[in-house]
BAFI-694946 format. One record per residue (C-alpha): residue number from 1; residue in three letters; chain; x, y, z. Coordinates in nm, 3 decimals, padded with zeros to 5 digits. Layout:
N
<rec><fifi>NUM</fifi><tifi>ALA</tifi><vovex>A</vovex><px>X</px><py>Y</py><pz>Z</pz></rec>
...
END
This chain:
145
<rec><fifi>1</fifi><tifi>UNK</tifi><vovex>A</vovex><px>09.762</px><py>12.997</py><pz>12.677</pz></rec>
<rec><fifi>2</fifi><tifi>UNK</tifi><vovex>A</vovex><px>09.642</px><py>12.607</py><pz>12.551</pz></rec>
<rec><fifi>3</fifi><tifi>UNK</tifi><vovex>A</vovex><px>09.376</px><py>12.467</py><pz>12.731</pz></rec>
<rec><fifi>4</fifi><tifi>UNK</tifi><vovex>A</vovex><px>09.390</px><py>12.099</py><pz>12.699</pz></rec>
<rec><fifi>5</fifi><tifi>UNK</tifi><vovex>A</vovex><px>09.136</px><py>11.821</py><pz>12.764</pz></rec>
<rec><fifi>6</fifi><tifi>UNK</tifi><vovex>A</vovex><px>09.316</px><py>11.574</py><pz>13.001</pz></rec>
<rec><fifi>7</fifi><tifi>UNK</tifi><vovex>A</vovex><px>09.125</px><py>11.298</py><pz>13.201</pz></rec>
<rec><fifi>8</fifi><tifi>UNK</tifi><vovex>A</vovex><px>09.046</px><py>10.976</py><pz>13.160</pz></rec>
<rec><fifi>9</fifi><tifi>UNK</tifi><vovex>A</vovex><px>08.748</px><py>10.920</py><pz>13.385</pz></rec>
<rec><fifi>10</fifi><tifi>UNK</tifi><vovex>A</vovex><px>08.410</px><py>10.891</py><pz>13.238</pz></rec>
<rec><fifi>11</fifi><tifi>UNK</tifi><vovex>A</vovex><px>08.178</px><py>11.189</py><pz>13.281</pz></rec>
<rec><fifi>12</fifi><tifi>UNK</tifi><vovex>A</vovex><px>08.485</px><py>11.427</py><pz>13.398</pz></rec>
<rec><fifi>13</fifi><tifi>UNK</tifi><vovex>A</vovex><px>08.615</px><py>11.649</py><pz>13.239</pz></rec>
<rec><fifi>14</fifi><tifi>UNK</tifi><vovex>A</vovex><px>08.967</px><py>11.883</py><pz>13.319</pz></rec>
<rec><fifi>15</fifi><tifi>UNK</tifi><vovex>A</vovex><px>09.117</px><py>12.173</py><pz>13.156</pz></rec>
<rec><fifi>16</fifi><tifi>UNK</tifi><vovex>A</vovex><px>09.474</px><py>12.279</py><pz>13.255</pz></rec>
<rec><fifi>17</fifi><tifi>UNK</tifi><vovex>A</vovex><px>09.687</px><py>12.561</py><pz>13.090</pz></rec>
<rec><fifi>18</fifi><tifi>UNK</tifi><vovex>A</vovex><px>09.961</px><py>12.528</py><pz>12.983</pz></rec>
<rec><fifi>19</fifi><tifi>UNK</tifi><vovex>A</vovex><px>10.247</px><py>12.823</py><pz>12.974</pz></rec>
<rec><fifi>20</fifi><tifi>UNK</tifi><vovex>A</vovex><px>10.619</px><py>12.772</py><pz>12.948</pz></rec>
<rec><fifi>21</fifi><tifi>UNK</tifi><vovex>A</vovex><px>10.636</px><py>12.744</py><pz>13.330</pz></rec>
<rec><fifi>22</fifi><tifi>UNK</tifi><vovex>A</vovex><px>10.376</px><py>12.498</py><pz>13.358</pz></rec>
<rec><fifi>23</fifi><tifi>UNK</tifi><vovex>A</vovex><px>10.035</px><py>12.437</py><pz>13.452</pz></rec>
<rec><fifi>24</fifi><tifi>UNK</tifi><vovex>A</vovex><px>09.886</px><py>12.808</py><pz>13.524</pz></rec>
<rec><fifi>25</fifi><tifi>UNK</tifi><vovex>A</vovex><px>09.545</px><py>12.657</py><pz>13.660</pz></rec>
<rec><fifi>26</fifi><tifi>UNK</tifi><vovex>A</vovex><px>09.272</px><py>12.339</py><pz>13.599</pz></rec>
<rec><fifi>27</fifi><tifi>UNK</tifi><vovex>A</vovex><px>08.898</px><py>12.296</py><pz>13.639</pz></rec>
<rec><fifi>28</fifi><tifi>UNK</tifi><vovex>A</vovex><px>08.720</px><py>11.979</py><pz>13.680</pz></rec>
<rec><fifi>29</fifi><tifi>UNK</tifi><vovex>A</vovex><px>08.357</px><py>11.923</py><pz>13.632</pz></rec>
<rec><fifi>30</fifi><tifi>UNK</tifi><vovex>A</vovex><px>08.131</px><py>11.649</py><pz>13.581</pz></rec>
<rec><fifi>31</fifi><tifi>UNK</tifi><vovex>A</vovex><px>07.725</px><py>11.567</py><pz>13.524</pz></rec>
<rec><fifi>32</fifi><tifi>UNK</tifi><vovex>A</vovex><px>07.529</px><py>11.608</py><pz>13.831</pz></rec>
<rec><fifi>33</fifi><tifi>UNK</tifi><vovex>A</vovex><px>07.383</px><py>11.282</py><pz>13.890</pz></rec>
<rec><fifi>34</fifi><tifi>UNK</tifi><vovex>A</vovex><px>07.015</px><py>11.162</py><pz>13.971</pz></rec>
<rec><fifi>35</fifi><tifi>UNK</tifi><vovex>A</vovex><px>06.937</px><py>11.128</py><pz>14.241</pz></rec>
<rec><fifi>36</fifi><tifi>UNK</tifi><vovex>A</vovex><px>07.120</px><py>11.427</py><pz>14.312</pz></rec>
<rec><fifi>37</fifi><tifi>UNK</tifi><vovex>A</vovex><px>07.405</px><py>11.358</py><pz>14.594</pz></rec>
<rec><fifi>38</fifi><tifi>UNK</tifi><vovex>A</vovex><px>07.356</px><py>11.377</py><pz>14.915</pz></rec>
<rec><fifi>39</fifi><tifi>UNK</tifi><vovex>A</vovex><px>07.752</px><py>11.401</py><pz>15.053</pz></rec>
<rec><fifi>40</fifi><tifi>UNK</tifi><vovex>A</vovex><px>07.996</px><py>11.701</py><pz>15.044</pz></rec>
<rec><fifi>41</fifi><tifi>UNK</tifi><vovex>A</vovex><px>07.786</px><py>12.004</py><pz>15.021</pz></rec>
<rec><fifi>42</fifi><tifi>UNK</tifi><vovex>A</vovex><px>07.510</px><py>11.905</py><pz>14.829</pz></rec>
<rec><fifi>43</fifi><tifi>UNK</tifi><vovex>A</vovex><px>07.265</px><py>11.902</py><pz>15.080</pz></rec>
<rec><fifi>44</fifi><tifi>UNK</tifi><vovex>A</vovex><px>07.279</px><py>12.289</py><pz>15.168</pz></rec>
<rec><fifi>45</fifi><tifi>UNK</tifi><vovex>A</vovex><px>07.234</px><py>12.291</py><pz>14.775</pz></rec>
<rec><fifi>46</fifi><tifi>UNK</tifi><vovex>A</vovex><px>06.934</px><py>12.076</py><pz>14.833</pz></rec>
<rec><fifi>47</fifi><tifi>UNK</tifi><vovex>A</vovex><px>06.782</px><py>12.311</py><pz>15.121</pz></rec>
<rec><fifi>48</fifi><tifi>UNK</tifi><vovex>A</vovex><px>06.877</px><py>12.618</py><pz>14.917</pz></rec>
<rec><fifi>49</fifi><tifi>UNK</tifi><vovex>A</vovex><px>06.683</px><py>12.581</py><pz>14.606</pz></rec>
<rec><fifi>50</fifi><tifi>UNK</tifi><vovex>A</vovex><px>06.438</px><py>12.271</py><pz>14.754</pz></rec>
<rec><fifi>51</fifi><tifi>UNK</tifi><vovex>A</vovex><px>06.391</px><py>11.981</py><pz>14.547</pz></rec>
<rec><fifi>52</fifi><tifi>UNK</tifi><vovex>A</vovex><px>06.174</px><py>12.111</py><pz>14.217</pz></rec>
<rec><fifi>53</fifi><tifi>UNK</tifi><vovex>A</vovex><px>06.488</px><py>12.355</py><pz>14.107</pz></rec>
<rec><fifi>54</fifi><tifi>UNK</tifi><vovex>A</vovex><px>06.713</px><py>12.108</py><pz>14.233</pz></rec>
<rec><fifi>55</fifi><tifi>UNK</tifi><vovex>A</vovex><px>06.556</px><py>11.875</py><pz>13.946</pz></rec>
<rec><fifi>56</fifi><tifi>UNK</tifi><vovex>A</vovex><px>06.499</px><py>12.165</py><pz>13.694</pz></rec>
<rec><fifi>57</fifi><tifi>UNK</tifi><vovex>A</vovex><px>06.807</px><py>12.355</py><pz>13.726</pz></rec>
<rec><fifi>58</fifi><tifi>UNK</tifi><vovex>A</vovex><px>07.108</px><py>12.126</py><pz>13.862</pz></rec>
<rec><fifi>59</fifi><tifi>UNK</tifi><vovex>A</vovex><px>07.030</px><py>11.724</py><pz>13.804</pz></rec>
<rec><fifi>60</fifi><tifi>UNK</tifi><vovex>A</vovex><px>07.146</px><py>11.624</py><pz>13.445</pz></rec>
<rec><fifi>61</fifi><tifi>UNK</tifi><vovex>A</vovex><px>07.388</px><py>11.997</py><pz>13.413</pz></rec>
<rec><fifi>62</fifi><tifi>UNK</tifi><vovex>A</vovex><px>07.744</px><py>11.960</py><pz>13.418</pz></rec>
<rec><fifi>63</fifi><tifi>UNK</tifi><vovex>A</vovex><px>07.890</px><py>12.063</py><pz>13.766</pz></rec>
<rec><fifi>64</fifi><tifi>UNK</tifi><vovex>A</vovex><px>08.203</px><py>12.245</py><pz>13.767</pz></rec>
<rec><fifi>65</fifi><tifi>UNK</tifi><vovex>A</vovex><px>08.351</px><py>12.104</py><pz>14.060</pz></rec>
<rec><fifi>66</fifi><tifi>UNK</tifi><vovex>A</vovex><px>08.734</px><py>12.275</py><pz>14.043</pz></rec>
<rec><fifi>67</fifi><tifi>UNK</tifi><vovex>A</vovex><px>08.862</px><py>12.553</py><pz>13.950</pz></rec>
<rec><fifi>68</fifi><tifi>UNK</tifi><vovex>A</vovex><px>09.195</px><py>12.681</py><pz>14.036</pz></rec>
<rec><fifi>69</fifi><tifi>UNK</tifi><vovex>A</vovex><px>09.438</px><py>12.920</py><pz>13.917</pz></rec>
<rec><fifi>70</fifi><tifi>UNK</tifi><vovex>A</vovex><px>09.809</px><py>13.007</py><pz>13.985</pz></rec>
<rec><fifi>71</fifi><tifi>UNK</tifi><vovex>A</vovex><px>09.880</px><py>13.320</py><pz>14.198</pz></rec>
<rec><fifi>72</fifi><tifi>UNK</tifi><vovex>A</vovex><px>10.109</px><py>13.457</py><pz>13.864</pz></rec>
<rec><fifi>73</fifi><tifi>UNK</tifi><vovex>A</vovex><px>09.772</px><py>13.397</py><pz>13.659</pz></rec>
<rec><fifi>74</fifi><tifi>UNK</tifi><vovex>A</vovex><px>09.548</px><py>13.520</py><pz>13.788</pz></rec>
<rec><fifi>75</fifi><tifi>UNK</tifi><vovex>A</vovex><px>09.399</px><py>13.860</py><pz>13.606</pz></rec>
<rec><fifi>76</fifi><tifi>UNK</tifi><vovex>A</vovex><px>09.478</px><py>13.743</py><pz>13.259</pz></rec>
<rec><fifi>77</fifi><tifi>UNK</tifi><vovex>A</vovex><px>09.188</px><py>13.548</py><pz>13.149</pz></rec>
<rec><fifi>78</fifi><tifi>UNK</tifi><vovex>A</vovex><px>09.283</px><py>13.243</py><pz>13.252</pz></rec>
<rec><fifi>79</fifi><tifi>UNK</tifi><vovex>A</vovex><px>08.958</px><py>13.123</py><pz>13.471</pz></rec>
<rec><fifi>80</fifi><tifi>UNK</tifi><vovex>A</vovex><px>08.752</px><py>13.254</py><pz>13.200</pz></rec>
<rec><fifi>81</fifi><tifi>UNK</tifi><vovex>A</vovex><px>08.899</px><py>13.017</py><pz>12.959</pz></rec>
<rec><fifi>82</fifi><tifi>UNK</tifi><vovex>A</vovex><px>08.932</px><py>12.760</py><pz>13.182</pz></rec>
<rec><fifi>83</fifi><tifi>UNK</tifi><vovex>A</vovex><px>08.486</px><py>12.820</py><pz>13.239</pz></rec>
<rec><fifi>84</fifi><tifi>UNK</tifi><vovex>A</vovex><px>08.441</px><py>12.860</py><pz>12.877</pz></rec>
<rec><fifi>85</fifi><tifi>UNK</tifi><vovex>A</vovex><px>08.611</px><py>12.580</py><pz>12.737</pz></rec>
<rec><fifi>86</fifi><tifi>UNK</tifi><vovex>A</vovex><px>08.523</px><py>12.358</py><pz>13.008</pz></rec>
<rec><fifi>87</fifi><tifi>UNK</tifi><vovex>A</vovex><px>08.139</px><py>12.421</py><pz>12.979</pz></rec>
<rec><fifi>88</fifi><tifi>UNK</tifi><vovex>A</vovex><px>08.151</px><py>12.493</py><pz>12.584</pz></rec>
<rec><fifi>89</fifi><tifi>UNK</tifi><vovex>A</vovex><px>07.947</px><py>12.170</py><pz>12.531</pz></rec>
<rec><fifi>90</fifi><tifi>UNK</tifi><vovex>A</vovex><px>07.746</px><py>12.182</py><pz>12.893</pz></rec>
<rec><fifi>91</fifi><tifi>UNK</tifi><vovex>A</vovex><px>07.393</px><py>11.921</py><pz>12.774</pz></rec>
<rec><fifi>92</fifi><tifi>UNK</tifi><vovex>A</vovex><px>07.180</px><py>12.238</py><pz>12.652</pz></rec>
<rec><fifi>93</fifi><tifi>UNK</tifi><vovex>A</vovex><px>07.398</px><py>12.519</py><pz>12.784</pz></rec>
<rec><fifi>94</fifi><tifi>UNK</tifi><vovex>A</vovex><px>07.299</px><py>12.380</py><pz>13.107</pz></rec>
<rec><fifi>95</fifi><tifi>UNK</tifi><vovex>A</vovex><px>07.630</px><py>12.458</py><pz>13.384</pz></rec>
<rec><fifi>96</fifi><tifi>UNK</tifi><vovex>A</vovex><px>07.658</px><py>12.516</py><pz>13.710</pz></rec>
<rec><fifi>97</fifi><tifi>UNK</tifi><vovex>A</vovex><px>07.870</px><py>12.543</py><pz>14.029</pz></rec>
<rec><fifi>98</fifi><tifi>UNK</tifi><vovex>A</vovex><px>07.834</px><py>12.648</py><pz>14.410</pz></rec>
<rec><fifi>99</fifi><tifi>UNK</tifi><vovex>A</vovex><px>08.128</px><py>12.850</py><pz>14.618</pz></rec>
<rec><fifi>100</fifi><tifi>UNK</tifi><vovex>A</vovex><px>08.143</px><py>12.940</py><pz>15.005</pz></rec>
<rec><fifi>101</fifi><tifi>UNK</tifi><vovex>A</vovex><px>07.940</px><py>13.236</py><pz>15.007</pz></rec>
<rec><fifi>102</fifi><tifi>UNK</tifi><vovex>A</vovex><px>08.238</px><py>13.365</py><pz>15.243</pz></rec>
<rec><fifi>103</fifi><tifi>UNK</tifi><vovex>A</vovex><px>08.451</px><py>13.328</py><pz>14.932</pz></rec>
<rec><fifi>104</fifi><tifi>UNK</tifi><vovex>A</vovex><px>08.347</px><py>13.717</py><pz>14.821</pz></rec>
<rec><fifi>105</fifi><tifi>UNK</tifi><vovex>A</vovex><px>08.667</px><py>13.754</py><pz>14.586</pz></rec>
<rec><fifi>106</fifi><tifi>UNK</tifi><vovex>A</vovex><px>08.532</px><py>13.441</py><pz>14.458</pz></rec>
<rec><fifi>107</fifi><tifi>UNK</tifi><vovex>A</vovex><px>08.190</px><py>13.513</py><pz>14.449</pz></rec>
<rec><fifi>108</fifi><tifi>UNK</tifi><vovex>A</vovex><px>08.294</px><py>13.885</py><pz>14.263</pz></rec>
<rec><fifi>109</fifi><tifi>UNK</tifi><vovex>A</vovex><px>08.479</px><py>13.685</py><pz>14.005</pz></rec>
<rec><fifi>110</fifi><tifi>UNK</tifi><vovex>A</vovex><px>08.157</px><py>13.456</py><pz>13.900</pz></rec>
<rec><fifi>111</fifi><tifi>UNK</tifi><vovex>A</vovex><px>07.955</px><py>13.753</py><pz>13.894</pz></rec>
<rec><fifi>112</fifi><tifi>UNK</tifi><vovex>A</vovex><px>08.213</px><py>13.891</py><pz>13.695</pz></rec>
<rec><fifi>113</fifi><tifi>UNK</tifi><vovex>A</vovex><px>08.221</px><py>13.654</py><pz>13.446</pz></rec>
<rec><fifi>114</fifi><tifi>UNK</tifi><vovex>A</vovex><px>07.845</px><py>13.644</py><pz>13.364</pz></rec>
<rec><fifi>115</fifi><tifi>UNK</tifi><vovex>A</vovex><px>07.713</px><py>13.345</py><pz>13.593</pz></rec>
<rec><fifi>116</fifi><tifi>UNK</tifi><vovex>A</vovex><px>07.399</px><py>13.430</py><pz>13.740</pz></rec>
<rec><fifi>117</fifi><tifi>UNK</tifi><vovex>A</vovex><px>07.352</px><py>13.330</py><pz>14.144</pz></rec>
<rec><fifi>118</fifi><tifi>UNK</tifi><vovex>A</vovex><px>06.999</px><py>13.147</py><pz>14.266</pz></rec>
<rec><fifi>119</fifi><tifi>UNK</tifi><vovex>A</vovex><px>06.817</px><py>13.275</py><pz>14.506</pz></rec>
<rec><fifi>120</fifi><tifi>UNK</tifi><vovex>A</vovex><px>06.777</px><py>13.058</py><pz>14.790</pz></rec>
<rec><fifi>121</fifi><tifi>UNK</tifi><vovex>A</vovex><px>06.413</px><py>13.036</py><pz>14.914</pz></rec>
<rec><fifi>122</fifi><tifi>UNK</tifi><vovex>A</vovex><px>06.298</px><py>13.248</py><pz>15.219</pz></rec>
<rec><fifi>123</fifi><tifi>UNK</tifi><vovex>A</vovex><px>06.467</px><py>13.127</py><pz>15.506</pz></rec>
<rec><fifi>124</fifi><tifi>UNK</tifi><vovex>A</vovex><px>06.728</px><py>12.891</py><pz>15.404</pz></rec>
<rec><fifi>125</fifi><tifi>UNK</tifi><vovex>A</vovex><px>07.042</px><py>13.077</py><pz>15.279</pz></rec>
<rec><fifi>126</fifi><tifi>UNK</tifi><vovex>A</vovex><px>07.364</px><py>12.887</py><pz>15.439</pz></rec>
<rec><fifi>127</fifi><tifi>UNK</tifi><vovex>A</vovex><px>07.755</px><py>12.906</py><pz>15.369</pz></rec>
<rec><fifi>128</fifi><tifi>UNK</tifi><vovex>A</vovex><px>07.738</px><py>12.802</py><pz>15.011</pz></rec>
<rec><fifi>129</fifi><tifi>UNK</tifi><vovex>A</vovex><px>07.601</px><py>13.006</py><pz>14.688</pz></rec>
<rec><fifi>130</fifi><tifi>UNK</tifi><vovex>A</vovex><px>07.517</px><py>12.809</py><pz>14.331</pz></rec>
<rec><fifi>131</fifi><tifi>UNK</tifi><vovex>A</vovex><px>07.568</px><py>13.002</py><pz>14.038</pz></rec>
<rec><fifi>132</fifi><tifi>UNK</tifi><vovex>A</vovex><px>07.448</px><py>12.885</py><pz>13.661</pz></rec>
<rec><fifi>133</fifi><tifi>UNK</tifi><vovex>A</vovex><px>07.654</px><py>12.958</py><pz>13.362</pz></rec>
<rec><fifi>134</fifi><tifi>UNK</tifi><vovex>A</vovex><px>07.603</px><py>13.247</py><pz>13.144</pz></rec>
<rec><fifi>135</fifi><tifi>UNK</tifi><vovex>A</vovex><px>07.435</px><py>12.997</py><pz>12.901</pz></rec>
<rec><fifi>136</fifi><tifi>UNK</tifi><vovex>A</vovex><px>07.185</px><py>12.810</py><pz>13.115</pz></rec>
<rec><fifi>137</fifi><tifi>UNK</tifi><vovex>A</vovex><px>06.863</px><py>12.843</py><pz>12.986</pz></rec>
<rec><fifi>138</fifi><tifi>UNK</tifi><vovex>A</vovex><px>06.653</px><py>12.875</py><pz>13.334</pz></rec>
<rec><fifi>139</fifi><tifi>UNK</tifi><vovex>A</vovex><px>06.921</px><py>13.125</py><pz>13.469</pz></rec>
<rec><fifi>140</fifi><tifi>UNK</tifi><vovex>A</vovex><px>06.729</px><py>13.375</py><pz>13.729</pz></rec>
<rec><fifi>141</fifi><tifi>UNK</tifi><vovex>A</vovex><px>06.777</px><py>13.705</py><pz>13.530</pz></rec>
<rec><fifi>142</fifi><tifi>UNK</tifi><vovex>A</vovex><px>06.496</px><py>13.499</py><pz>13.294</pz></rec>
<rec><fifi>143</fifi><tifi>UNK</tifi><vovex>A</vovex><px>06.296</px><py>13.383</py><pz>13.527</pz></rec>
<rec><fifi>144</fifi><tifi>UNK</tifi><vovex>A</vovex><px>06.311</px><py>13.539</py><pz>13.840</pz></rec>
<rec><fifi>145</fifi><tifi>UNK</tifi><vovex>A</vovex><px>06.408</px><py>13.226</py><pz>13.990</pz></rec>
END
């Protein structure tokens, strides 16, 4: 499999493999900005993990906003290399994503591959989950957070 960097925005990034029948899957991510957003699901992020580990954890970290692999693909490492090469040079190992928590082959596959879910604080979990990457320095299995 070759992942390739192709995009020409700023600040984005996407990874596609490539295999003789084409494009097996591609991720997208992107630095989270500050302030941190307040469209698309950001603000159950927001009431998740409440502004102070909003700051510490997620503003300044490269989001991975897409990830998507082919049915035929799917089993043979292709995510992880997609994650790994996409977040390779995260600013101080510092990644992250969210899924629908409904998403549990999803979620199983994150968990799978070494990212580390936050807690919400008491009282707010809601349909989405954030995950850091294996690398980030304040993940939870640290810290407790």
């Amino acid at each position: 499999m070759d992942v390739t960097r192709t995009t020409a925005t700023p600040g984005t990034r996407g990874e596609p493999p490539t295999h003789p029948t084409g494009i097996d899957g591609f991720a997208t991510a992107w630095l989270t900005p500050d302030p941190f957003p307040e469209d698309r699901a950001y603000p159950h992020v927001a009431v998740q993990l409440g502004p102070a580990r909003v700051r510490q954890l997620l503003v300044g970290a490269l989001e991975v906003d897409e990830l998507a692999v082919r049915a035929h693909a799917r089993g043979l490492g292709t995510g992880r290399a997609l994650l790994a090469e996409l977040t390779a040079d995260a600013p101080d190992g510092r990644a992250w994503l969210l899924t629908a928590r409904k998403a549990t082959d999803t979620v199983a596959t994150y968990r799978r591959l070494g990212w580390h879910e936050v807690t919400p604080l008491p009282g707010t979990a809601n349909g989405v989950l954030v995950f850091l990457a294996p690398g980030h320095p304040d993940r939870p299995d640290l810290f407790g957070h």
